[in-house]
N, C-alpha and C positions, 0 to 999 in steps of 0.2 A: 181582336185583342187591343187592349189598351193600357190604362195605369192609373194609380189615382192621383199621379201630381196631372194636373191638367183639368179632368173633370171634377177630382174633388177638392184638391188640394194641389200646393206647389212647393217645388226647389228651387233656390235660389241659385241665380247664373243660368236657368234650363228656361226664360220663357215660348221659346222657339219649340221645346220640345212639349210643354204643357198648352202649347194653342194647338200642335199636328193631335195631340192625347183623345183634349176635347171634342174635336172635329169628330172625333171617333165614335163620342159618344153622341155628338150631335144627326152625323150619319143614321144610327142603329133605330132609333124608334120610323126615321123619313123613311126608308128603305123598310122597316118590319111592314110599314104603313103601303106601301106598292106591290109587294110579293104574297101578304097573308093569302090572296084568293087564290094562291097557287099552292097553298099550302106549303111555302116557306117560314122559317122561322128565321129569325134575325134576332142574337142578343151578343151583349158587351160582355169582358170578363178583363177586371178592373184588378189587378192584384201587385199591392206593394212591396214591401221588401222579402226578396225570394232568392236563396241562396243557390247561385248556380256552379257555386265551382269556384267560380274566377269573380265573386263577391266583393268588392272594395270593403278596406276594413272600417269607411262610414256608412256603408251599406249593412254590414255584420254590426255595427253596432246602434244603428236605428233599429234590425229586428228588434236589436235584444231591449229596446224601448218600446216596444209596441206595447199593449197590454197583453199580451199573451207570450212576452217574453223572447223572444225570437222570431228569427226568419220564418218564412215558409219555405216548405219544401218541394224540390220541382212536380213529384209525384202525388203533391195535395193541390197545385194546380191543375195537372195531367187528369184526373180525375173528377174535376169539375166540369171539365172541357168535354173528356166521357160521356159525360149525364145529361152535357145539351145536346150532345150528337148520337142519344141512346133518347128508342121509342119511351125512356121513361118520362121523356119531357116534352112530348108533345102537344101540346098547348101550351106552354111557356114563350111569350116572344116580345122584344123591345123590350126586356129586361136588361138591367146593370150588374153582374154579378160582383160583389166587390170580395175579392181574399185577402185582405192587409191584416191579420190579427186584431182586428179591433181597433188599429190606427186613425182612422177618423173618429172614433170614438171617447177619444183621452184629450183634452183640452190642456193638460198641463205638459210643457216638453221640458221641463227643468229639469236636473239633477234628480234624480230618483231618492238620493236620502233625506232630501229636501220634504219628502212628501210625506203629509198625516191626518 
């Protein structure tokens, strides 16, 4: 597990926490790369703001900037994590899975009424 400030992206005050992130991602393909003939699989799962309960309300309100409006939910994580550890994915490995609602994907972070 990891997150996307670090390997794709950052917060500010956390560089401590986005270089341990990275690392994670840097690990996942070295490690997929030593285990494959054993038939291990090794991959990332990179998921950004995910409401857990006890969600800071800058946390609850960057979901609700994502493009897709909101948080995630812990059981739309749960359920990616599933699919790698389910024969459906076997051949899948040194992948990034990223769940940020399309967070990496929006270049504008301004005010929303701003946008046209």
């Amino acid at each position: 597990m990891s997150s996307t400030p670090g390997p794709l992206l950052a917060n500010r005050g956390q560089p401590e926490d986005c270089a341990a992130q990275a690392g994670v991602l840097g690990l996942t393909p070295g490690l997929a790369l030593e285990v494959a003939p054993h038939d291990i699989l090794v991959d990332g799962v990179a998921p950004g703001w995910v409401d857990t309960g006890g969600s800071s309300r800058r946390g609850l309100a960057a979901g609700q900037a994502t493009p897709m409006g909101r948080t995630a939910r812990q059981d739309e994580i749960a359920r990616r994590l599933a699919f790698l550890a389910s024969d459906d994915s076997t051949y899948i490995t040194e992948q990034l899975i990223v769940i940020d609602g399309g967070s990496g994907i929006d270049a504008y972070h301004g005010p929303r009424e701003l946008d046209s």
